[in-house]
SEDOVEX-42141 format. One record per atom (N, C-alpha, C): residue in one letter; x, y negated, z negated. Coordinates in steps of 0.2 Angstrom, whole numbers, plus 2048, in hexadecimal, padded with zeros to 3 digits. Each point is the difference from the previous one (the first is absolute). Layout:
N
aXYZ;...
# end
This chain:
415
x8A6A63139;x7FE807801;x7F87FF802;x7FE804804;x7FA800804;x7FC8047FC;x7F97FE800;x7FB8027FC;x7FD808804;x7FF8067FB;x7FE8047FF;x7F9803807;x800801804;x7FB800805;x7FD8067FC;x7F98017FC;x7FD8067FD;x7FA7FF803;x7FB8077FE;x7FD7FF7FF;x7FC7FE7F9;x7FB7FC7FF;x7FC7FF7FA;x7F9805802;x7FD7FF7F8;x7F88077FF;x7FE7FB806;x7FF7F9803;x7FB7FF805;x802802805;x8067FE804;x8067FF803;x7FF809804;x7FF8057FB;x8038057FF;x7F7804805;x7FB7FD7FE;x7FA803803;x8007FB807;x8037FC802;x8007FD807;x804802804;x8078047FD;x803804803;x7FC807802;x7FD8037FD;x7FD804800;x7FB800805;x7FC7FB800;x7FA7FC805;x804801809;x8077FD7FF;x803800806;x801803802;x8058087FC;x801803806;x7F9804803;x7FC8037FB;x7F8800800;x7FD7FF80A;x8007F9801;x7FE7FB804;x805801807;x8067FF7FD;x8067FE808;x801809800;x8018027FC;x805806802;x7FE8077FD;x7FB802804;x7FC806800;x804805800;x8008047FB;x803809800;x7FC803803;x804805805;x7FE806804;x7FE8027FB;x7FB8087FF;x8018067FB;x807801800;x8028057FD;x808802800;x7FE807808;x8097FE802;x7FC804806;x807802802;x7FF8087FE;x806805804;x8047FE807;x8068007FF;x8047FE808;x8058057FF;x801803807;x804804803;x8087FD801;x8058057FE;x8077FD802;x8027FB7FC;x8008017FA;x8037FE7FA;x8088007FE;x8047FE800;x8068047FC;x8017FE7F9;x7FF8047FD;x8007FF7F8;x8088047FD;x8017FD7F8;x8068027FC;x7FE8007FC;x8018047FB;x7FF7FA7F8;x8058037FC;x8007FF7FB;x8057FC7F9;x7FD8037FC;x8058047FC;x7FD8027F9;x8047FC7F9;x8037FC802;x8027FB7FA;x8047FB806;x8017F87F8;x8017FB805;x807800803;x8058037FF;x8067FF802;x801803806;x7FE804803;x800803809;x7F97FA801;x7FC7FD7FE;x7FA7FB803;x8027FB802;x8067FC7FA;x8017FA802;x8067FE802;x804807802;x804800807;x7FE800804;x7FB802802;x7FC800808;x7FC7FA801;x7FE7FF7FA;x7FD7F6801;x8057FB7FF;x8058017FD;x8037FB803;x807801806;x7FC806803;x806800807;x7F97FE803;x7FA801800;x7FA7FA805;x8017FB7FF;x8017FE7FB;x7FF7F67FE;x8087FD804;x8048047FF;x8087FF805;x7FF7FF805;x7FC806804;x7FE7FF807;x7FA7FB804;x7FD7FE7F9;x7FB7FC804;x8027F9806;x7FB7FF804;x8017FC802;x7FD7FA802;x7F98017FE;x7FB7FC7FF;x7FD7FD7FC;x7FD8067FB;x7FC7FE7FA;x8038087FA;x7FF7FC7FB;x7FF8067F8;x7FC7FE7FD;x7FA8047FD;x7FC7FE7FB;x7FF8077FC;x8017FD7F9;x8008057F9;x7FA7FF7FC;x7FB8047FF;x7FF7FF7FB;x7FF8047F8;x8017FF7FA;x8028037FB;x7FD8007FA;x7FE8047FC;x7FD7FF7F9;x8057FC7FB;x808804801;x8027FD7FA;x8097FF805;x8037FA7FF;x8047FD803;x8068017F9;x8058037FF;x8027FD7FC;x8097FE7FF;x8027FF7FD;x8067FB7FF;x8058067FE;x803803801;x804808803;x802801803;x804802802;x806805804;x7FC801807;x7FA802800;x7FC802805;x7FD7FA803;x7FE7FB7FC;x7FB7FA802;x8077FB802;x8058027FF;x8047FB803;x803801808;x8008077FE;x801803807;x7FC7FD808;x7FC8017FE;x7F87FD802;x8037F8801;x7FE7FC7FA;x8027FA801;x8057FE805;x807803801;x807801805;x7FB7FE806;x7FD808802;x7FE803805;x7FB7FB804;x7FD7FE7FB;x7FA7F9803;x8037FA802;x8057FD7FC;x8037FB801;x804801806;x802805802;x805802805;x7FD7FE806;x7F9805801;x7FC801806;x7FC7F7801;x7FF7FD7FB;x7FD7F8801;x8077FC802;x8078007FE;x8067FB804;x802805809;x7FC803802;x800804805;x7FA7FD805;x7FA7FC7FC;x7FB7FC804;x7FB804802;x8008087F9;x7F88047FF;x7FC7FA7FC;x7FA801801;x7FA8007FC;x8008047F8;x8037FF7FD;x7FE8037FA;x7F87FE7FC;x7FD8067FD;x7FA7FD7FA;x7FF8057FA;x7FF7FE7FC;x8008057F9;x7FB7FF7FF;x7FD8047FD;x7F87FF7FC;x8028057FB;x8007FD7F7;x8028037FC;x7FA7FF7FA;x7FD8057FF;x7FA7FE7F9;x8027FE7FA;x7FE7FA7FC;x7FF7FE7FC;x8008007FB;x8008097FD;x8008037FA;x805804801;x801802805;x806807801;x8067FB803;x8037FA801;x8027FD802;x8067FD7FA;x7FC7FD7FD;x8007FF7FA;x8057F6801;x8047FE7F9;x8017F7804;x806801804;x803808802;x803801802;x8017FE808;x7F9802803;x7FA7FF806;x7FF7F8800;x8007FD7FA;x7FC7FA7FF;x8087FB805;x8058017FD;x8087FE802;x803802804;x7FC805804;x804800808;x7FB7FA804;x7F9800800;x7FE7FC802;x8077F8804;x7FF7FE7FB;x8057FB800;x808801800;x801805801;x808801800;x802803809;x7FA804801;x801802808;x7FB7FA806;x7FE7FC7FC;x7FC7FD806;x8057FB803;x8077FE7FE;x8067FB803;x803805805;x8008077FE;x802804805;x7FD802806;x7FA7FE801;x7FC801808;x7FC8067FC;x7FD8047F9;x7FE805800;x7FA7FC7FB;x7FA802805;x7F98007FB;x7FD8037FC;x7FF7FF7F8;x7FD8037FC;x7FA7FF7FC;x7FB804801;x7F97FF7FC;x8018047FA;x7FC7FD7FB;x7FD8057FD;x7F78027FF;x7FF8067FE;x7FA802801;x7FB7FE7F9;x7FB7FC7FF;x7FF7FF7F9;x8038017FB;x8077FA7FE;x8028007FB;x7FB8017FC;x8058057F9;x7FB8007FA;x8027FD7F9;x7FB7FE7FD;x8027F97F9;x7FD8067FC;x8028017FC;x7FF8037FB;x7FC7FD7FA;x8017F8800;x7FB7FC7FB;x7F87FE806;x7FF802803;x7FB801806;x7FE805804;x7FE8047FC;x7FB8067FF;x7FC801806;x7FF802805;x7F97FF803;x80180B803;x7F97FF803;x7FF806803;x804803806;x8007F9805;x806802806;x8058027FF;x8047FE7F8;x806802800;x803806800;x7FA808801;x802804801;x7FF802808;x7FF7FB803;x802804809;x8047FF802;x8058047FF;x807800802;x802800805;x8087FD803;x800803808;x8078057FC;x7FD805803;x8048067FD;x803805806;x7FD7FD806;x803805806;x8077FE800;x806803804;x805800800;x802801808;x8007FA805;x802803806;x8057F9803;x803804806;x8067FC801;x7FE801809;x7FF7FA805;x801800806;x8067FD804;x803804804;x8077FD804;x7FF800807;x7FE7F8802;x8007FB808;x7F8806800;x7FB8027FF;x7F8803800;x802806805;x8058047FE;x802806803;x8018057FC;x8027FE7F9;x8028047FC;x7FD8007F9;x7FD8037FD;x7FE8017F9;x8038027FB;x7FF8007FA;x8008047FA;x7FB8007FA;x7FD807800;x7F97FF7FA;x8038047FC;x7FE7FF7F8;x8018047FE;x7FE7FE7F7;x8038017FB;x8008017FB;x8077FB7FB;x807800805;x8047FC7FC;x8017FA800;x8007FF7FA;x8007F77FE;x808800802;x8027F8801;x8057FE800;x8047FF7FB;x8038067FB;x8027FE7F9;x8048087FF;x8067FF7FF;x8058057FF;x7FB8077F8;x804804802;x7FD8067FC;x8038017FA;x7FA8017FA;x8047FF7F9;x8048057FD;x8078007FF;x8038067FE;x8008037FA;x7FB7FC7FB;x7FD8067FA;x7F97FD800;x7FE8077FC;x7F88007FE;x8007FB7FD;x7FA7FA7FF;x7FE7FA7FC;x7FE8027FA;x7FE8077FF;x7FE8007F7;x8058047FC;x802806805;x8048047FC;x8087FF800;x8027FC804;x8067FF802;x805805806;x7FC806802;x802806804;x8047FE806;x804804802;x8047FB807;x7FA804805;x7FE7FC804;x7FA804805;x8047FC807;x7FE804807;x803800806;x7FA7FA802;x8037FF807;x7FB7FB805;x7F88027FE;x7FC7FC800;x7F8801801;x7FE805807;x7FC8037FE;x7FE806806;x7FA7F9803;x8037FD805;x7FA7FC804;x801800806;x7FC7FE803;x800804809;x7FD7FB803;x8037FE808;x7FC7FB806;x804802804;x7FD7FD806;x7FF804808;x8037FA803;x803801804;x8027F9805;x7FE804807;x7FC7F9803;x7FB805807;x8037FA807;x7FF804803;x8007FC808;x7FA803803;x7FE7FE806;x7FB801804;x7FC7FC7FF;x7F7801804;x7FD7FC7FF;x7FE7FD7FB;x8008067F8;x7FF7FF7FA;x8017F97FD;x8077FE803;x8037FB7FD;x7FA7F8802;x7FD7FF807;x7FB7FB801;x7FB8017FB;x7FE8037FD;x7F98017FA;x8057FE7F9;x8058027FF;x8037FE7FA;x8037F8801;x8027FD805;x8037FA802;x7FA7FA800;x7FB803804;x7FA7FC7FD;x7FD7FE7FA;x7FF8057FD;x8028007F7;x8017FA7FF;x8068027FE;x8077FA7FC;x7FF7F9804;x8007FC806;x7FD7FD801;x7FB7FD7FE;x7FA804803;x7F97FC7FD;x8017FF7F8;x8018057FD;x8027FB7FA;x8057FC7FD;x803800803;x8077F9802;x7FC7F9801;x7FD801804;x7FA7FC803;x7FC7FD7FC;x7FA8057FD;x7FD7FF7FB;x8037FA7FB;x8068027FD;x7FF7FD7FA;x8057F9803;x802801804;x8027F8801;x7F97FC802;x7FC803803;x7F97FA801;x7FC7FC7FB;x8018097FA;x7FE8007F9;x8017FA7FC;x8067FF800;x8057FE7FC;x7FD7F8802;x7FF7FF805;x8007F9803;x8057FB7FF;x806803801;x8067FC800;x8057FF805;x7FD803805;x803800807;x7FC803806;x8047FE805;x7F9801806;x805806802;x7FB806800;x802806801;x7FD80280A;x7FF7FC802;x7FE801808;x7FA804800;x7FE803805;x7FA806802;x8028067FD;x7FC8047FF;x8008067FD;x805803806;x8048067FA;x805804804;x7FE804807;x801801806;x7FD806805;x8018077FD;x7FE804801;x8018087FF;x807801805;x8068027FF;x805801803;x7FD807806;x8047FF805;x7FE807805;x8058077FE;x7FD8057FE;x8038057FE;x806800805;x8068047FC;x804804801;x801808806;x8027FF808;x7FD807803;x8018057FA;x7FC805802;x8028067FB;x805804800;x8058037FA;x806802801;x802808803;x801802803;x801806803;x8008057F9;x7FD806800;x7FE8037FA;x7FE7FE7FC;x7FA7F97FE;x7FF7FC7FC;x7FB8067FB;x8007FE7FB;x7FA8047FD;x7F97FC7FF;x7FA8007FD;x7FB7FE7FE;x8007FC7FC;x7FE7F97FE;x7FE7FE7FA;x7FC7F9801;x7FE8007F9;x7FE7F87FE;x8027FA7FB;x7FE7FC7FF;x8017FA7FD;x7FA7FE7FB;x8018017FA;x7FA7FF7FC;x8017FA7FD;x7FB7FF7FE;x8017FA7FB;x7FC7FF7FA;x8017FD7FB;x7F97FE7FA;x8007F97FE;x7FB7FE800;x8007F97FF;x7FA8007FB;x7FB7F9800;x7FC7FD7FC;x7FA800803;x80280180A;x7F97FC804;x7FE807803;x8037FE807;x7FE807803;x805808801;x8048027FC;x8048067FE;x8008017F9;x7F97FE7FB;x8018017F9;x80280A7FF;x7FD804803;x7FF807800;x805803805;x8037FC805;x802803804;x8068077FE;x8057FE7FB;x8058057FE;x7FC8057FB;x7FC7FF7FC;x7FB8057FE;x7FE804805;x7FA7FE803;x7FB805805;x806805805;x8067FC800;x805805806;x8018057FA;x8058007FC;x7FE8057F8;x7FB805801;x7FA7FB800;x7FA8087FE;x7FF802805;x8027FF807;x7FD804805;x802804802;x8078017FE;x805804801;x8008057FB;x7FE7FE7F8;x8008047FC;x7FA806801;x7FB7FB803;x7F8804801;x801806804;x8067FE806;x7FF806807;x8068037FD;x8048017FC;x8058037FF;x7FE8087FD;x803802804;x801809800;x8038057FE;x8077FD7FE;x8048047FD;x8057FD7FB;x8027FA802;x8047FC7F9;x8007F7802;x7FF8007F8;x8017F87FF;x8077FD7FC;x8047FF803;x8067FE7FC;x8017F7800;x7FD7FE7FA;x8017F97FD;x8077FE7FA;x8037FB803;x8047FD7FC;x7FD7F9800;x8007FF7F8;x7FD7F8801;x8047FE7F7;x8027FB800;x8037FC7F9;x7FB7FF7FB;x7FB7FD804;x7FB7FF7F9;x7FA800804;x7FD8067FA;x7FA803805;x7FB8027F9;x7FA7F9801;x7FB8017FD;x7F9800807;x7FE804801;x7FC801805;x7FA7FF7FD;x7FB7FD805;x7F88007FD;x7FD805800;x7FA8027FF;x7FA805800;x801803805;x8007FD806;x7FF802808;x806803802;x8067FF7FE;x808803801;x7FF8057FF;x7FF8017F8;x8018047FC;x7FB806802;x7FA7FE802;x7FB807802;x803802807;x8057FC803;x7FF804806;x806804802;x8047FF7FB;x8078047FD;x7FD8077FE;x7FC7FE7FA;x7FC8067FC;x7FE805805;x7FC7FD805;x7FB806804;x805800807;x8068007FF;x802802806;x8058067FA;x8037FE7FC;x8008067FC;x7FD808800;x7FA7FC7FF;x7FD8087FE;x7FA802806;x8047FC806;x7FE806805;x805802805;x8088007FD;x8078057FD;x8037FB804;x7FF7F9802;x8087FC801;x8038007FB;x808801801;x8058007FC;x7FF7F87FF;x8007FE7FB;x8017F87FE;x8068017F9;x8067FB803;x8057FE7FC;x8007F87FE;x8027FE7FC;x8007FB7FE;x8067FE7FD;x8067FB804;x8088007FC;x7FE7F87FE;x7FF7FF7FA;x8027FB7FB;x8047FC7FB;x7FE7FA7FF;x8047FA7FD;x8038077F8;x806801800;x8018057FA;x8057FB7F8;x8027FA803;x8037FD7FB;x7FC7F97FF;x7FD7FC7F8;x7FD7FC7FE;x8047F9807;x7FE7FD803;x8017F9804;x7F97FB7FD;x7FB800800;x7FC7FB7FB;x7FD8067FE;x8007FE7F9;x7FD8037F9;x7F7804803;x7FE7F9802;x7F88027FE;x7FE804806;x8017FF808;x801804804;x801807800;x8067FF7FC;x8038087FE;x7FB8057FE;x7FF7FF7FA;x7FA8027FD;x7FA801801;x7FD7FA802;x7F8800804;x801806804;x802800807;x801805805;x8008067FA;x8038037FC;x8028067FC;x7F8801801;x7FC7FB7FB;x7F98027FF;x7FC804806;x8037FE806;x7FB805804;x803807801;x806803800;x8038067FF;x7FE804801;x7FC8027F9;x7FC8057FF;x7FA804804;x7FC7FB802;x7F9800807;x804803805;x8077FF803;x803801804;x804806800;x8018017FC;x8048087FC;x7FD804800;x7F98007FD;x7FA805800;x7FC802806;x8027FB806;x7FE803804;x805804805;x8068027FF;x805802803;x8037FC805;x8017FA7FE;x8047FB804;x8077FD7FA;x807803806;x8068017FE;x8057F87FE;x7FE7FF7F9;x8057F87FF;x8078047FE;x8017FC804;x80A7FF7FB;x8017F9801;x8057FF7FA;x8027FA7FF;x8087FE800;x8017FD806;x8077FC803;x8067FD7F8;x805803800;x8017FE7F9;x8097FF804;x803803805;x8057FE802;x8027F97FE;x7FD7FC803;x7FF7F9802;x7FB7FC7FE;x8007FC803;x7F87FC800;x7FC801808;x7FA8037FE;x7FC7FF807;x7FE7F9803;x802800806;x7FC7F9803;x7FD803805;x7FF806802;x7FF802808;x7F77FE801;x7FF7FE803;x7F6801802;x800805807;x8018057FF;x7FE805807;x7FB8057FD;x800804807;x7F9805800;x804804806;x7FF80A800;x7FE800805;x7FB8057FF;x7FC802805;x7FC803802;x7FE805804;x8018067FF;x7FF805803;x806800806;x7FF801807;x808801802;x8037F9806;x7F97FB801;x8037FB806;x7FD7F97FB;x7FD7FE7FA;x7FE7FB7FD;x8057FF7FB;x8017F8800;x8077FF7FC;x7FE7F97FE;x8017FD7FD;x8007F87FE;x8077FD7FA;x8027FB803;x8047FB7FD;x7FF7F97FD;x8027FF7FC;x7FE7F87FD;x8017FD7F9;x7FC7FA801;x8017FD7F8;x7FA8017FD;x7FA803802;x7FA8017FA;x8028057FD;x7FF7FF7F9;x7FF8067FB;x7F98017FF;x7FD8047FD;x7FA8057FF;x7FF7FC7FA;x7FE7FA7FF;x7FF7FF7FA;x7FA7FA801;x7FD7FC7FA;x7FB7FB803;x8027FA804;x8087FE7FC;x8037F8803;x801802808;x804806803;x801800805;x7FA801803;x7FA8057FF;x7FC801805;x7FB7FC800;x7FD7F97F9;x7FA7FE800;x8057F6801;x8058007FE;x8037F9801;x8047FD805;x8058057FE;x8087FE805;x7FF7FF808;x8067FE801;x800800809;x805807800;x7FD804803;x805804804;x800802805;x806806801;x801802807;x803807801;x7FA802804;x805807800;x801803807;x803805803;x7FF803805;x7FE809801;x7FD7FF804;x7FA8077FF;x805804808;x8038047FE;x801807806;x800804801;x7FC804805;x7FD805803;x805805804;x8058047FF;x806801802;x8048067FC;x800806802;x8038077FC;x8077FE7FE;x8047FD803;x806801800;x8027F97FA;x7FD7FD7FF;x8007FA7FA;x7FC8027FB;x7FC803800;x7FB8037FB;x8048047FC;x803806803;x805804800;x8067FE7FB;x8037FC803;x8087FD7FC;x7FC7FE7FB;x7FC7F9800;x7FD7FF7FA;x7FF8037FA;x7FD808803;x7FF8057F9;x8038027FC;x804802807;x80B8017FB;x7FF7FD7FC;x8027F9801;x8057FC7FB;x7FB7FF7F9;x7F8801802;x7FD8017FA;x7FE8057FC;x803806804;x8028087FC;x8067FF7FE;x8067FC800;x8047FF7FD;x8007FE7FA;x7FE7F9803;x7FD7FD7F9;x7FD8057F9;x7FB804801;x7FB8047FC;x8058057FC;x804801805;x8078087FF;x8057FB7FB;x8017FC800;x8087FF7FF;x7FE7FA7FA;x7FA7FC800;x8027FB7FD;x7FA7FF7FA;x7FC806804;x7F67FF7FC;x8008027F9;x7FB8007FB;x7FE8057FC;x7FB801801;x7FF807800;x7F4802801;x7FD7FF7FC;x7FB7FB7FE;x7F98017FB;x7FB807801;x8038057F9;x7FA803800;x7FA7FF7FC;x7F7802805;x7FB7FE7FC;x8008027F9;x8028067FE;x8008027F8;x8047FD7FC;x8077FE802;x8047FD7FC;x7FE7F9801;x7FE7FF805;x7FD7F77FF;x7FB7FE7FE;x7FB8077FD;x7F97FF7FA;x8027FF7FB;x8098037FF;x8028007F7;x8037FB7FD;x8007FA807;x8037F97FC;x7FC7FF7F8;x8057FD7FE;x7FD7FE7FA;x7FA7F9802;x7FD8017F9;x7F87FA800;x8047FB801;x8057FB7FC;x8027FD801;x8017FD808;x805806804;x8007FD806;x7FB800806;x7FA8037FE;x7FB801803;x7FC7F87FD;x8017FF7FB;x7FA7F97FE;x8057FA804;x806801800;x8057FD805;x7FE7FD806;x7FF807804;x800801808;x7F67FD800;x7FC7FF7FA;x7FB7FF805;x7FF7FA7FD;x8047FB7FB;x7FF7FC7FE;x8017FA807;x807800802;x8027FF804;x7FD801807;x7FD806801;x7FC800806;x7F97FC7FF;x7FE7FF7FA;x7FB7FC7FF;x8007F8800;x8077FD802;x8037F97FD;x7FE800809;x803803804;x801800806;x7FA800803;x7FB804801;x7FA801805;x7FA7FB7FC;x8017FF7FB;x7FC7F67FE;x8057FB804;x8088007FF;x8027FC804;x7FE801808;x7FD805804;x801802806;x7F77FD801;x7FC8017FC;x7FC7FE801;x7FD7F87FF;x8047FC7FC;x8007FA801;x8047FB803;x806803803;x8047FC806;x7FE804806;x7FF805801;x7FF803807;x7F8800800;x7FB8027FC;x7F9803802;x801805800;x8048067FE;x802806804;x7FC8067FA;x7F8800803;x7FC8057FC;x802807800;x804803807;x802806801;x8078037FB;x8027FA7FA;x8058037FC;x7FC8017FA;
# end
């Protein structure tokens, strides 16, 4: 079996250095003639990615937070193995933590088959360090650099009961877009350069010159507007944030966020607040069943601050929430794997896609006025002043465990 190509904590800042140096990021930059879809759970998602990965003819490359050994990750496995005895280019890049030894064993199980697999800094859990909270947490899939998909779902079938209560609950409400047009070159580049990166990194193999930026796709007949965003460690730490605020800043008439876990810093939160109370309708559909305990809770502790100011929570209790979207007012929309919390917007790598486009902004709203109608409960301010002491010393005890953790692995003064 063939040794692990990772990155290591030094390994990890050389990669970073590189693509830094060979592979400069544009700003993020609106392009015209887009075709976008998206997917509100994984079962219509991962029919449409694996009818791409069937058609490839060139190249696949996936990358994933959490890969896992299931009905779904098998499916995948077929599908990769299929498109590599057909003489594609397969590569995986699965993270280290979210991957789990399950990630560690396809390494060596799929390299006889023609299919490349990295992982993204394994994590040791008797070797503690600070990196091992930068996680590769984006979730995107490219088919022969023409086809995309961003989004939010991991490669891992959907739980049929709640983990604490026992409840039978439906598919996760999670969402990603599969795009074509130019869009798809700014996402392709991506994946590469950091395909790149860590094979240089690793220093285990000669990884050749730095990737080319691929030549856009012409643009699609009635394409819509959009970008390709990204967050990294070097030059994109802000990037998904500041799209966030500036959208919230100019927004006129409504903010409609859906995000899994959402602890937002100072800066978020005042600018949610004062778009409130100069009368944007601002909704909030959140994580409404316990998925990790401390999380849960922490986020509760800001409730309050946000309830008083007449800004509308409800909490998602159908399912489990995975969606990370936004829209805004009536042509700004975003899709992706950031949540609104400190891991995704001061550590992880992610990836969203930003659209400028009525008629996507629109659907969008639907399906998360559905959600709000059919699946939500409201938080009211008054009733959420009269939680007991207990669950209040709860909510800040744990918000407390969190923003010390956020300010000694991230720096992150704004929480």
């Amino acid at each position: 079996m063939s040794r692990t190509p990772s990155l290591r904590p030094t390994s990890g800042l050389i990669a970073a250095v590189l693509e830094g140096k060979f592979e400069p990021l544009a700003k993020p930059r609106l392009r015209d003639g887009n075709r976008l879809r998206w997917f509100a759970s994984a079962g219509p998602y991962f029919e449409a990615l694996l009818e791409a990965v069937a058609g490839a003819r060139h190249s696949v490359n996936l990358e994933t937070y959490i890969f896992a050994d299931d009905r779904i990750g098998r499916r995948v496995i077929d599908a990769l193995v299929a498109a590599a005895a057909r003489g594609v280019q397969v590569r995986v890049l699965i993270d280290g933590y979210g991957g789990g030894d399950f990630a560690q064993r396809l390494v060596g199980r799929l390299a006889p088959l023609g299919i490349a697999v990295r992982i993204y800094r394994p994590a040791h859990w008797w070797r503690p360090r600070r990196h091992m909270f930068r996680r590769l947490h984006r979730k995107i899939a490219v088919i022969d650099d023409r086809i995309a998909f961003v989004g939010g779902i991991n490669v891992n079938d959907d739980p049929e009961r709640d983990e604490h209560d026992g409840d039978r609950i439906g598919p996760r409400l999670d969402i990603a877009v599969q795009c074509e047009g130019p869009i798809v070159a700014a996402v392709a580049h991506a994946v590469h350069r950091l395909w790149w990166s860590i094979g240089v990194a690793s220093l285990r193999e000669l990884s050749g010159p730095p990737p080319q930026r691929p030549r856009p796709s012409p643009p699609e007949p009635d394409g819509v507007r959009a970008a390709f965003l990204l967050r990294d460690s070097l030059r994109n730490r802000h990037t998904i944030e500041r799209s966030y605020l500036a959208a919230i800043r100019s927004a006129r008439r409504e903010i409609l966020l859906a995000n899994a876990y959402f602890l937002p810093g100072r800066r978020f939160r005042r600018a949610l607040v004062r778009a409130a109370r100069r009368g944007v309708r601002v909704r909030l559909l959140l994580q409404g069943r316990i998925e990790y305990l401390i999380q849960h809770y922490a986020q509760r502790a800001l409730y309050g601050q946000l309830l008083d100011a007449g800004i509308e929570i409800f909490e998602y209790r159908d399912s489990y929430l995975h969606a990370k979207v936004a829209v805004v007012d009536d042509d700004w929309a975003t899709v992706g794997s950031s949540n609104i919390d400190p891991l995704s917007l001061l550590l992880a790598r992610e990836a969203n896609v930003l659209v400028r486009d009525r008629a996507f902004a629109q659907a969008l709203r639907n399906l998360l006025e559905t959600a709000i109608q059919t699946g939500s409960h409201q938080l009211h301010a008054l009733l959420f002043a009269k939680r007991s002491w207990g669950e209040r010393v709860l909510d800040w005890i744990t918000y407390g465990i969190v923003r010390i953790a956020t300010i000694l692995l991230a720096r992150g003064n704004n929480y």
